[in-house]
N, C-alpha and C positions, 0 to 999 in steps of 0.2 A: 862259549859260542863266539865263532869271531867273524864280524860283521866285515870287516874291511875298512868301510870309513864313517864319518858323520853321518853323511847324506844317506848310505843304505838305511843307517840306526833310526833315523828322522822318517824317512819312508815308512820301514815296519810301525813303528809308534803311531804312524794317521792311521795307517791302516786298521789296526788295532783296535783303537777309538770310533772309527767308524763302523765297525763292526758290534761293537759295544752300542753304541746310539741307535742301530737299526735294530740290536735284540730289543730294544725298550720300545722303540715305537712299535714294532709287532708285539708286543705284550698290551700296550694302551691298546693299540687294535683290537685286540682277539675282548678285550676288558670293552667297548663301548664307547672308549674315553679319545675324544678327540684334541690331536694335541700340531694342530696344521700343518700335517701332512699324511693326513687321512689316505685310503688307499692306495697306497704301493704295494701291498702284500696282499689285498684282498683281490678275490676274483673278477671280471671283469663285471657280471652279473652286481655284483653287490656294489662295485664303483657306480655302477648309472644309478642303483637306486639310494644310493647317498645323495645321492648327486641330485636326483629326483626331488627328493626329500626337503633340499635346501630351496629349489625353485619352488615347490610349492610356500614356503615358510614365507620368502622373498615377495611373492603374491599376495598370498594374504596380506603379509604387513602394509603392501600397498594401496590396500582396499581401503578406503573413509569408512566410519562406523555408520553414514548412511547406506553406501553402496553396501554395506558386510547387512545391515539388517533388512536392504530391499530386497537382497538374492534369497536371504533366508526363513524371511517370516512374510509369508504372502498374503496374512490377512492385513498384516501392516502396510504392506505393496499397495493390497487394492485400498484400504483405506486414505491411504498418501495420495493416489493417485486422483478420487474424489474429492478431497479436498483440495489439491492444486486445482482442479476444473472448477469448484464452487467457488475458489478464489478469485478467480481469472474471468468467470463469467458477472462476480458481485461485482469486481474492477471495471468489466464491459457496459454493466448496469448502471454504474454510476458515472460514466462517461455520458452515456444517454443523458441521465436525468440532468446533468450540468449544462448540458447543448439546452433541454427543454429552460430549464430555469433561467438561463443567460436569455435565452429567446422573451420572456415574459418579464426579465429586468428590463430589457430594451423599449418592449412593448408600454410597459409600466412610464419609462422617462418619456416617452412619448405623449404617453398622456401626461401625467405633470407638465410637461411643458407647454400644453395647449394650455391646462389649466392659468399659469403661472399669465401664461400671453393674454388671455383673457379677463383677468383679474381687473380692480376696478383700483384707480389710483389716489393719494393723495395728489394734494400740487405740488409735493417733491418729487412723485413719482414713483414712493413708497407702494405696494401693492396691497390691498385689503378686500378682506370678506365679511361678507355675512354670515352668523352663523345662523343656526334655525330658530333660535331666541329672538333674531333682530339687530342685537348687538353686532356691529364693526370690529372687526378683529385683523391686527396685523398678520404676518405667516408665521408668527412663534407666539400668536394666542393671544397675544396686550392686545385688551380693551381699546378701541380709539375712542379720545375725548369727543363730547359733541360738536365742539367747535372744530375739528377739525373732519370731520365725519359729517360737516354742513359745504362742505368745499364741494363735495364727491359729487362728479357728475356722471347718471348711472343711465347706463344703457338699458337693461334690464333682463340682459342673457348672460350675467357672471356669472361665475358660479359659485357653488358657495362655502363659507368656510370649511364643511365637513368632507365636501369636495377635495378640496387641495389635503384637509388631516388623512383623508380617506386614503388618498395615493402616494401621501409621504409615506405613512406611515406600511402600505403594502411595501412599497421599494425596500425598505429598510428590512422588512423580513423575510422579502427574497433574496436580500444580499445577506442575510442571518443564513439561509439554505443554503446561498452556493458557499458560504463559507462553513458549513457543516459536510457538505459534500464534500468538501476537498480536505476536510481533516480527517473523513473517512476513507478516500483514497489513500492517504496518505500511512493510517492503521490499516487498514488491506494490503498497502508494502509493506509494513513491517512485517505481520505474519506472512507474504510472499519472502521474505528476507530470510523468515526463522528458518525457514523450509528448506532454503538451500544451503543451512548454515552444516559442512559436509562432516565436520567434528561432534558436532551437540545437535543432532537432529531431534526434532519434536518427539516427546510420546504418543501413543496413539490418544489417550486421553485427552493432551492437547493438542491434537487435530479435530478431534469431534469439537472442543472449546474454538478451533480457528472457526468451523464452519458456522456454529450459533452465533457467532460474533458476527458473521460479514452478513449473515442472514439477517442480523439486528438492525445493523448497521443499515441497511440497502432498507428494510420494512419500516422502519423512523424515519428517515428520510419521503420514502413515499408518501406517507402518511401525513407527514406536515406539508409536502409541497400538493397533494389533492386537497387536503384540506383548505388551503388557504385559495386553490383556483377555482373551489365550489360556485358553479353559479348563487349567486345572490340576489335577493326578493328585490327589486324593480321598485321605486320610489321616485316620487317629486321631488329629491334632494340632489338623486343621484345624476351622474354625467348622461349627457345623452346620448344615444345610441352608435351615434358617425365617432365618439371619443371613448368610448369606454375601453378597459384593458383587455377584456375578453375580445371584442371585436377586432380590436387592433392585432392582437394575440395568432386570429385567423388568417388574416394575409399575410403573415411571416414567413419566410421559408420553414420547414420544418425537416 
């Protein structure tokens, strides 16, 4: 056979080869087997539903294992969903209870502070009480000597030592609550944090565990801050009426 020259010989030879390459990718074809250059031979029907096939794959893989398990397991749905609102309202709860507790630290320094202004002094100027014994007592409890507790010139409306322990020691464990409160805000973010974690979302186990917890959280906290603002039995020791922290407590904004 006589070609004539190179370039004919060169021509039929791609040709050739190209013919060669296209029977195998229709063989991989008609086989399953995709080998990147999927549909040229197939009908156009079967083109779009390859084609189909791959956007749907592409979707999915988009999807975060939260979003894949809120479209598909709905008791998990509503589950999640109850607990973001228990979260968000124990959050709202304890925003509250912080305003009321800050309100009755304030109320609280206020009395101390009458107390304090009140107090009876040495001639340094040192402050001192009585306690209910009789005994003179500095404001961290030392006994005063008699000789110096013979200086005291006393009016006879101080008040008295169990007074000022009475209101240190309340300040101090309201500032114990708001400092419980805010480490409980601060564990109601994280389980607000876990939730939207879009990789490793909670179980639903541990979602029923979120809501016991913020429930705990919010019920101990109440607990000790009603506790501690209980009215109490009315004594000759106690502050009187125009200073006490309850009263003060009243005209606050709230």
């Amino acid at each position: 056979m006589n070609f004539g020259n190179d370039e004919e010989i060169l021509s039929l030879t791609q040709r050739f080869a190209k013919h060669a390459r296209d029977f195998d990718d229709l063989q991989h074809e008609i086989a399953g087997r995709d080998v990147g250059r999927m549909g040229r031979f197939l009908p156009g029907g079967a083109q779009s539903a390859a084609s189909s096939g791959k956007s749907n794959d592409k979707r999915a893989e988009a999807l975060t294992r939260l979003q894949a398990v809120l479209m598909n397991n709905p008791a998990y749905a509503q589950a999640f969903q109850e607990t973001e609102r228990a979260l968000n309202d124990a959050q709202s709860q304890l925003d509250t209870l912080l305003e009321r507790v800050q309100r009755e630290i304030e109320a609280n320094d206020l009395v101390l502070a009458d107390i304090r202004e009140r107090a009876a002094r040495l001639e340094d100027g040192s402050r001192v009480y009585k306690d209910q014994d009789g005994r003179i007592r500095s404001e961290n409890g030392d006994q005063i000597n008699d000789a110096l507790a013979a200086g005291i010139l006393w009016r006879g409306d101080e008040p008295s030592f169990e007074d000022m322990k009475d209101a240190r020691e309340r300040g101090e464990r309201l500032k114990d609550i708001e400092r419980d409160i805010q480490i409980g805000q601060g564990r109601i973010g994280e389980m607000q944090a876990d939730m939207k974690d879009e990789d490793d979302p909670p179980t639903r186990d541990e979602l029923e565990l979120f809501q016991d917890e913020a429930d705990k959280i919010l019920g101990d906290l109440e607990s000790d801050l009603n506790a501690l603002l209980e009215p109490r039995i009315s004594d000759e020791s106690k502050p009187s009426l125009e200073t006490s922290p309850a009263s003060i407590s009243e005209f606050l904004p709230r």
